[in-house]
C-alpha positions in Angstrom: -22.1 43.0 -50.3 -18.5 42.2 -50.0 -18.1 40.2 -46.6 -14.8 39.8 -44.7 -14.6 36.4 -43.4 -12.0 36.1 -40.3 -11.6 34.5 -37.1 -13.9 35.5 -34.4 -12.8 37.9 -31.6 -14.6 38.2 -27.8 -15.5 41.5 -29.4 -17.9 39.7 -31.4 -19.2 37.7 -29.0 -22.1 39.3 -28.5 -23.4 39.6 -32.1 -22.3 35.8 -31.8 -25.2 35.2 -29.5 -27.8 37.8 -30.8 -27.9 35.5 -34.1 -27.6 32.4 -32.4 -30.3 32.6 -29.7 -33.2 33.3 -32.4 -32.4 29.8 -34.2 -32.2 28.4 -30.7 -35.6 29.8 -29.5 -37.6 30.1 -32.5 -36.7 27.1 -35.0 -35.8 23.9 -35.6 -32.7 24.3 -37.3 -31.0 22.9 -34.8 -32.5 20.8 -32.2 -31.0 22.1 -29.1 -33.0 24.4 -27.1 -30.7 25.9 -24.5 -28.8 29.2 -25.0 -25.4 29.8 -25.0 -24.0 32.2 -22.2 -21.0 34.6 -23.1 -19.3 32.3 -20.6 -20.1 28.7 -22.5 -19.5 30.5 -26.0 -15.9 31.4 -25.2 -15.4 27.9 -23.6 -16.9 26.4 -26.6 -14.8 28.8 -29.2 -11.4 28.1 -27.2 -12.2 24.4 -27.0 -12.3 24.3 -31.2 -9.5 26.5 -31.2 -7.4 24.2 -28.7 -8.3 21.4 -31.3 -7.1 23.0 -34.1 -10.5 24.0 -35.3 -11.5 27.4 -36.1 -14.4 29.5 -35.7 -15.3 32.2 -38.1 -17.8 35.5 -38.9 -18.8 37.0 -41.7 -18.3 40.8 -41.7 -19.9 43.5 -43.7 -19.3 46.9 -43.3 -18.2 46.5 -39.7 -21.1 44.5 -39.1 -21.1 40.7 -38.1 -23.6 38.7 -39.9 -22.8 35.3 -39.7 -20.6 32.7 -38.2 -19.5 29.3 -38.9 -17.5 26.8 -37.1 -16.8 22.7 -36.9 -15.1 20.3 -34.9 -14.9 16.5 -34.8 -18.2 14.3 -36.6 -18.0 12.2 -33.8 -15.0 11.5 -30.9 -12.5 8.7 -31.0 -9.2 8.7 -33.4 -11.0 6.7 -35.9 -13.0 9.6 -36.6 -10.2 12.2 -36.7 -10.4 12.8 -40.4 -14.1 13.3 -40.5 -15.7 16.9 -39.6 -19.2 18.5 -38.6 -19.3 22.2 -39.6 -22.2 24.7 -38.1 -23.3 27.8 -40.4 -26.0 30.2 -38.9 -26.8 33.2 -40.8 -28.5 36.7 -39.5 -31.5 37.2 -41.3 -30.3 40.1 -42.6 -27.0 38.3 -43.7 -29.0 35.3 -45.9 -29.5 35.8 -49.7 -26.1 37.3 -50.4 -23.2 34.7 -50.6 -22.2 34.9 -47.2 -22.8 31.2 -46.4 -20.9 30.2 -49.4 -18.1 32.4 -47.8 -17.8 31.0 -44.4 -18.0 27.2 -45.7 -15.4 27.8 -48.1 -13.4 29.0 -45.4 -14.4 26.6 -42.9 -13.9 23.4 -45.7 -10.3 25.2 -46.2 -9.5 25.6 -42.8 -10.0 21.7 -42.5 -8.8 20.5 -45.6 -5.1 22.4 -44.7 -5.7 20.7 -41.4 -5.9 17.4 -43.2 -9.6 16.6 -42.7 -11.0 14.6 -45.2 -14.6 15.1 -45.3 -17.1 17.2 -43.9 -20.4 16.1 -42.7 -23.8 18.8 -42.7 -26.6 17.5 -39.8 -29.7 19.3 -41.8 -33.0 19.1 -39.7 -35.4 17.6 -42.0 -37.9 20.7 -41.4 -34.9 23.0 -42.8 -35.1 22.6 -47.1 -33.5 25.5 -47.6 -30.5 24.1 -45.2 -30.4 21.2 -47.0 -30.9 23.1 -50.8 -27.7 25.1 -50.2 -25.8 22.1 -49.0 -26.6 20.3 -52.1 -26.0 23.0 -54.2 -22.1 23.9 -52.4 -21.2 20.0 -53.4 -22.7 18.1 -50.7 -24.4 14.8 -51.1 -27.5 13.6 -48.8 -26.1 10.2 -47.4 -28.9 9.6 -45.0 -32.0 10.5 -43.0 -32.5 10.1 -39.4 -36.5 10.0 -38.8 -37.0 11.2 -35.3 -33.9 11.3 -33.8 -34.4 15.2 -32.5 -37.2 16.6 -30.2 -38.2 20.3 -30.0 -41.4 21.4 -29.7 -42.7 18.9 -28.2 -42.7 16.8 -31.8 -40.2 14.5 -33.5 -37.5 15.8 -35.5 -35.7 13.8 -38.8 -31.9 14.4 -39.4 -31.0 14.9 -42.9 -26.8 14.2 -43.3 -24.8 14.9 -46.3 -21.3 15.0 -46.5 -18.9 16.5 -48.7 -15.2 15.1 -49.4 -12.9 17.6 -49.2 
């Protein structure tokens, strides 16, 4: 599986939010609960772009299976040099190197950009998040017990943060 990792085009913003509303509905790997419309997701995309952020998608054989994007850890100019990146994978796209893929290209995007670390929010009920963040170079720097609510139960934040 040879994936082509590029920018994202409003062609793929549809595939964009078949992947994504799944994790929304159905998990807690992230903790937010409300979809993204077609309308939000190219405000949200243009807004990263406008920052100089980037978001990307994972391509294989004309197919999008994942996407990755980050932005700002947190807002303020003190902050400017630390980044939050966001990888969600179809099911069908996990197993075959494409994560690896899009966080290389997000953590070069940002390096080149002159960020100076990245930072992974991991929901504590996601190992396998926080296994392939540990195994890319990232080290667990803290853990947030019940700081996220979905489901109608307590959620811990796991970060780890990787200089670049």
């Amino acid at each position: 599986m040879s994936p082509i990792i590029r920018p994202a085009t409003l062609a793929d913003h549809p595939r964009i939010l078949e992947i994504w509303h799944p994790v929304y509905r159905d998990t807690t790997i992230t903790f937010a609960s409300v979809e993204k419309t077609p309308e939000t997701l190219v405000t949200y995309i243009d807004s990263r772009r406008a920052a100089g952020r980037e978001f990307f998608v994972a391509e294989v054989d004309g197919q999008v299976l994942g996407f990755a994007t980050y932005d700002q850890f947190r807002g303020g100019d003190g902050y400017a040099w630390a980044m939050e990146h966001t990888i969600i994978l179809s099911p069908e796209g996990r197993g075959h190197g494409l994560g690896r893929a899009l966080m290389g290209a997000v953590e070069d995007h940002a390096r080149a950009a002159g960020a100076h670390v990245m930072i992974a929010g991991v929901s504590g009920e996601n190992p396998v998040g926080v296994a392939f963040h540990a195994a890319v170079g990232y080290e667990e720097t803290g853990r947030m017990p019940q700081v996220g609510r979905k489901f109608d139960r307590w959620l811990e934040l796991v970060l780890m943060q990787k200089f670049l």
